[in-house]
N, C-alpha and C positions, 0 to 999 in steps of 0.2 A: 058442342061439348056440354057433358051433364055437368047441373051444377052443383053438382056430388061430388065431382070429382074436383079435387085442390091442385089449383097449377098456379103460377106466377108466382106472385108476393107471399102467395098461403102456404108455398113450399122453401121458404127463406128464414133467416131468424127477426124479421122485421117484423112476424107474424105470431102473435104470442103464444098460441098455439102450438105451431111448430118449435118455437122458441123451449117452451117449457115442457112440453106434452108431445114430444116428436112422432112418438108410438102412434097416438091418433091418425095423425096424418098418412105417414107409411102405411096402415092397415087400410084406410082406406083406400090410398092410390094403388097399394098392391094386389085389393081386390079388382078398383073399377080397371085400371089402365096399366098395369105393372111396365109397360116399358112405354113410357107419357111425353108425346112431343109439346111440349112446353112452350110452345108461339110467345106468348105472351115476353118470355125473358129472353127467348134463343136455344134452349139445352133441351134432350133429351134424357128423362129421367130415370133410374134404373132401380129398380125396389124387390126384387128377388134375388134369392141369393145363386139359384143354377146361372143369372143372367152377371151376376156382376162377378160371379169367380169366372164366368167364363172369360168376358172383358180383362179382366184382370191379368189372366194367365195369356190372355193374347197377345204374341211378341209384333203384332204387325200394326196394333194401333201405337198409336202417336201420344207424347205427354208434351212437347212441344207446343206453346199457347201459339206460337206463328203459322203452325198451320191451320188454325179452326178462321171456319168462314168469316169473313166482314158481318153478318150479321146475328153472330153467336154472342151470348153474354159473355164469353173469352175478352172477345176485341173492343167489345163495347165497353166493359171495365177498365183495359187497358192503358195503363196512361204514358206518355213517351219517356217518363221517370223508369218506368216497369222496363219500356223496352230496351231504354240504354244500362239497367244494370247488368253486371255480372249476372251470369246465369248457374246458377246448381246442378251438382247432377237428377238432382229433384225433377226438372223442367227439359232433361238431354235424354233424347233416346240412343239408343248404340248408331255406329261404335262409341262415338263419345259419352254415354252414359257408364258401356260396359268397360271402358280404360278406366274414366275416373272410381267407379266400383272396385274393381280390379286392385288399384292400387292403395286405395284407402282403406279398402280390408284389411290388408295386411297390418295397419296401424294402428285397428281397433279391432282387434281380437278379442277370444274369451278372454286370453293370460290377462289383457290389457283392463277386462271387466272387474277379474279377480283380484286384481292388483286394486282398483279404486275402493274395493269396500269396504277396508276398516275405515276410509275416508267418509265414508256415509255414514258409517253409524257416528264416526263423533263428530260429524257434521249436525246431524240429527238431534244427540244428546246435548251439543250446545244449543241449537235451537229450542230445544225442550225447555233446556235447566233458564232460557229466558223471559220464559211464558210460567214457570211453575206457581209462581207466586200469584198469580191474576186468580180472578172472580171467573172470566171467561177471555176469550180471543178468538180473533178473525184465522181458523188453520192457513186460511191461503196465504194471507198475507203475513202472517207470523210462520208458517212451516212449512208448506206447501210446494210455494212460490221460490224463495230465499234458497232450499237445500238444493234442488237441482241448478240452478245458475253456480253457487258455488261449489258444486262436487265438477261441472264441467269444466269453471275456471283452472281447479287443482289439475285436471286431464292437461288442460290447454300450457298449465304452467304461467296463469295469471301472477305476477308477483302479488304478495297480500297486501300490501299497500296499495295496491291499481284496485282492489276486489269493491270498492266503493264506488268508482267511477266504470268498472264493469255493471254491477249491478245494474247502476241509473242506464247504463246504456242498452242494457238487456232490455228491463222495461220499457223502454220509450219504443225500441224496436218491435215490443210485441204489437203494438197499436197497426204493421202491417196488416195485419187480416182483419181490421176493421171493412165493414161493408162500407163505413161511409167514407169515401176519401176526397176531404174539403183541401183546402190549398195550404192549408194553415197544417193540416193532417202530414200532408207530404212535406213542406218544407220540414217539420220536426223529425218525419223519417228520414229525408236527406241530410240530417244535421248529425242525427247520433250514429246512421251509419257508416257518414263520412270520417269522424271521431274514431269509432271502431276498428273499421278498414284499417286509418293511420296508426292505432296502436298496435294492433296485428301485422301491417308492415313492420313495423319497428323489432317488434318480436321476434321475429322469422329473420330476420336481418342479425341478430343478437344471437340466433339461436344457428345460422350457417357459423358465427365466428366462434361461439363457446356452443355446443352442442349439450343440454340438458338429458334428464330420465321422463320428458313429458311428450305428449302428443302432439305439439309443433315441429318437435325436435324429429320424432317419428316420421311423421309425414314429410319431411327434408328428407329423408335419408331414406326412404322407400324407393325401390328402383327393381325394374324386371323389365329387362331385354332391352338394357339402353333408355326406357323410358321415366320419365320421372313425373313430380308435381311440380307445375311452374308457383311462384311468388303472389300471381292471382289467381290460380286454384286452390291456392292454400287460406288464403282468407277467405275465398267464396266458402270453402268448406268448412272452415272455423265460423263463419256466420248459419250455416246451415246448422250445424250442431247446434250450437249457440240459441237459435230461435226455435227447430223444428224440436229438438231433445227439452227444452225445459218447458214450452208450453205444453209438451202434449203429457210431459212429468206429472207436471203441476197439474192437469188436471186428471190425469189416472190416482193419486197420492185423494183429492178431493172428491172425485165421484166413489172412488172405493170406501172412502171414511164416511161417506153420506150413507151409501148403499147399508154395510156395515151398522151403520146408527137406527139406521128405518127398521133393520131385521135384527132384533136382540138375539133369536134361535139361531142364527149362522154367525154372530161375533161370538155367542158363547162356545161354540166347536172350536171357530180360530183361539182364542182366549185357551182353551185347553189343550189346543196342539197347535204351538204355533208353526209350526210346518204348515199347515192348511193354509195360511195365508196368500199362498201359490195359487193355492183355486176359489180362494173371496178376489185374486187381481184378475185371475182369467174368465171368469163367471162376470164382472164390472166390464171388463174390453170387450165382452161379448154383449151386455146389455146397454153400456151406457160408455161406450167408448169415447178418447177424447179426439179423435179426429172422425168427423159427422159422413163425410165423403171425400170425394177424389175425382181425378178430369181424364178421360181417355176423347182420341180424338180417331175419330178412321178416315186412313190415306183415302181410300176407294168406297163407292157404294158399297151395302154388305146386307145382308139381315139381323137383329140382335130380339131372341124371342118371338121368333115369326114375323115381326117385324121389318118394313126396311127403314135402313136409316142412309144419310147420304155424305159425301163427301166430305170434309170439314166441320162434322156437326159437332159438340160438346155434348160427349156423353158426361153425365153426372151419376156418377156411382154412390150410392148411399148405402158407405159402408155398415151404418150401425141396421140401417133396415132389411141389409141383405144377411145382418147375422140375428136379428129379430122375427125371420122369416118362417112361418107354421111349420112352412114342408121340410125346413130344417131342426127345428127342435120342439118338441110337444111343449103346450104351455109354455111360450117363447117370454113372456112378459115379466113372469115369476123369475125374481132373482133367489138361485138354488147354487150353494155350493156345492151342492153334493151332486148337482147334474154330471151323469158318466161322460157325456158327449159337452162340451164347451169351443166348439169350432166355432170361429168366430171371422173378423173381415179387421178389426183395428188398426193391423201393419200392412193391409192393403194386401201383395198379391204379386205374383210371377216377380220377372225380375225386377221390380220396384219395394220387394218388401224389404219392410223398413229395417235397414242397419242397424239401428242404436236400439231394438227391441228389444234384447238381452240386457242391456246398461239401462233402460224404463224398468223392466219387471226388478231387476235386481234393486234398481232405486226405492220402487214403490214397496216392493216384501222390507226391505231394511226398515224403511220409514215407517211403514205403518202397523210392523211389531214392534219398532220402540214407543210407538207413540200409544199405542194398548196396554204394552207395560207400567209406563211411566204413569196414565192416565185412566186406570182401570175401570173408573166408574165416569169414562167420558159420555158425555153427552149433549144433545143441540138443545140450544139455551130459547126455539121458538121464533126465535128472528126472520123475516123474510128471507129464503132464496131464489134467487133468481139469476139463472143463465148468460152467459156473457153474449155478449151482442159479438158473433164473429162471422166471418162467411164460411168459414171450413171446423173450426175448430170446438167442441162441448165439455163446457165447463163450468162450475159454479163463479159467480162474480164475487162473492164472502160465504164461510162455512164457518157462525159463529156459534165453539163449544161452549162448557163449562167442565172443568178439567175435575173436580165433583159434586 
C-alpha cells in the first residue's frame, strides 16, 4: 500500500486531519483507491459518489451490524451493552425495517411538520431574546443545541416541567457515538438511557389511558391491517428521534451558520431574501453535512466499483465525500448558494433515507432566519473551532459569535 494513500486511524476523527480538514483526505483516497480495503480497521471505504448512491439504493445489502464479519470494525467495536439493546429501525432491514417505517410515517407526516413550526420559531425567539444582551456566546450551546431537543420534546408531549430532566438526558445520551467507549462512558449511557426508557414507559402508559394531540399519542394509535406499535417499539422509536433528530439538528443549525459567517457574499443574498435560506441549508448538507458516513453490509460476495468485496464486509459510505465528489459537481469544495445542481448524500439513500429530513430542513430554515434577523451584524468572535470528536457524526464542539 502507497503511503499516499490514508487508511486506518488517518481515515477517522482521531486524526486531526480528517478531523478538521475531511476534504484532504477524501480527495486523496478518491483519486488513489476510491473503493479502499482498509485492513488495518476492517471496513471497506467508499469515496465516490456513482459508488455509494449505488450502495445505497441497494435493497439487498444489509444495515444489520450482526451480520458483518467477526473481523470487521462492526464486531470489533461492538460491545454486549450494544448488543443487548433495543434495536431501531435504523439497524433492521425489511421486513421488519419496512413495518416499523410503514407505520411510523403515518405519525410523522408533513401535517405533523406543519403543525410544529410556530413551535420553533418561538422556541428560537426565546432562545434568542436569552443570549441578546451578551458581548458574545457559544450558538451550540446557547441555540443550536437546546431548540431542537425542545421542539422534539413539544412533538413527543414532554410535560414542561420534565423538559429539564429531558434535556440532561438528551445530552448524556449523545456521548453514544463517541469513538472512545471507556466503562465509565457506558455505564453513564446505561444510566440515562435507562432513566429515559422509564419515563417514556410511563408516558405511553398515560397516554393509552388519556390520549393527547402529540406524537406518543400518534404512534399508539397508528394501526394498518391489524398491525400496530408495541410499548418497546414506541420507546425505541422515541429514543431514535430523540438522539438521531437533534444531533444531526444541532449540527446542520452550526455548520450552516459557520459556512454562512466564512462567506459574507452568500449571507448577504440570504439577508435580502430570506427564502434562500433553503439553499444556504442544502448547499451546507451537500458540503459540510452533519452525519460524515453510514454502514452497508453485503449478504453475498459482490463487486462495488470493479472491485470485489466479500461477504460480511463493512462497507463504509462517506456520505459527505460522495456528495464532494468532482465528477458530481464542478468546483465541489466552493460553498455556492447559487449552485443549480446541489444533490447531495446527508439523509443517506434508498429505503433508509432519513425520516425526520423534512422536520431538520424546516428546523434549520426557521432557526437560522431568526437568528439573522435578530442578529444582523453577527459574527465569529476568532475563538478556536474545532470538530466534535464522533465516529459517524460532524459538527462544531463551540460556534463562539458576537451578536454585534
Amino acid at each position: 500500500m502507497s503511503e499516499d494513500i490514508p487508511t486506518g486511524l488517518q481515515m477517522t476523527v482521531f486524526d486531526e486531519v480528517f478531523r478538521n480538514r475531511p476534504a484532504e483526505r477524501f480527495a486523496a483516497l478518491r483519486a488513489a483507491d476510491p473503493v479502499h480495503n482498509d485492513t488495518m480497521l476492517g471496513r471497506v471505504l467508499l469515496t465516490r459518489a456513482a459508488d455509494v448512491a449505488a450502495v445505497l439504493k441497494d435493497r439487498s445489502l444489509s444495515v444489520d451490524q450482526s451480520n458483518a464479519a467477526p473481523d470487521t470494525i462492526v464486531q470489533r467495536l461492538t460491545t454486549q451493552q450494544d448488543r443487548d439493546a433495543p434495536r431501531s429501525m435504523l439497524v433492521l432491514d425489511d421486513p421488519d425495517h419496512a413495518r416499523l417505517r410503514r407505520l411510523v410515517t403515518h405519525a410523522f407526516n408533513a401535517r405533523a411538520i406543519d403543525a410544529i413550526k410556530p413551535r420553533v420559531a418561538e422556541v428560537a425567539d426565546e432562545l434568542l431574546d436569552a443570549v441578546a444582551g451578551h458581548s458574545a456566546f457559544d450558538l451550540i450551546e446557547s441555540y443550536a443545541s437546546p431548540l431542537p431537543i425542545i421542539v422534539i420534546a413539544t412533538m413527543l408531549g414532554v410535560d414542561a416541567a420534565d423538559v429539564g430532566d429531558f434535556r440532561r438526558w438528551s445530552k448524556g445520551l449523545a456521548n453514544v457515538f463517541s469513538p472512545i467507549r471507556t466503562p465509565e462512558l457506558l455505564a453513564g449511557l446505561q444510566a440515562n438511557a435507562d432513566e429515559l426508557s422509564a419515563y417514556f414507559e410511563r408516558a405511553i402508559a398515560q397516554r393509552r389511558a388519556a390520549p393527547r394531540g402529540d406524537l406518543i399519542s400518534a404512534m399508539i394509535a397508528v394501526e394498518e391491517g391489524g398491525d400496530s406499535l408495541s410499548t418497546q417499539e414506541i420507546v425505541t422509536m422515541c429514543n431514535l428521534l430523540l438522539l438521531a433528530g437533534n444531533l444531526t439538528t444541532t449540527d446542520l443549525i452550526g455548520n450552516a451558520t459557520l459556512a454562512l459567517l466564512r462567506h459574507p457574499d452568500q449571507l448577504a443574498v440570504v439577508k435580502a431574501n430570506p427564502a434562500r435560506m433553503a439553499d444556504a441549508i442544502e448547499e451546507t448538507l451537500r458540503l459540510d453535512p452533519p452525519v460524515m458516513q453510514s454502514l452497508r453490509i453485503p449478504l453475498a460476495p459482490r463487486e462495488i466499483g470493479g472491485c470485489p468485496v466479500r461477504a460480511g464486509e463493512a462497507l463504509t459510505t462517506f456520505l459527505m465525500a460522495a456528495s464532494q465528489d468532482p465528477a458530481l459537481h464542478p468546483d465541489p469544495l466552493r460553498y455556492d448558494i447559487n449552485r443549480a445542481d446541489k444533490t447531495h448524500f446527508a439523509f443517506g439513500g434508498g429505503v433508509h433515507f432519513c425520516l425526520g429530513a423534512p422536520l431538520a430542513r424546516a428546523e434549520a430554515e426557521i432557526a437560522l432566519n431568526k437568528l439573522f434577523a435578530r442578529f444582523p451584524d453577527l459574527a465569529l468572535t476568532g475563538a478556536p473551532i474545532e470538530r466534535n470528536l464522533s465516529a459517524a457524526f460532524n459538527g462544531v464542539q463551540a460556534l463562539w459569535v458576537r451578536p454585534a
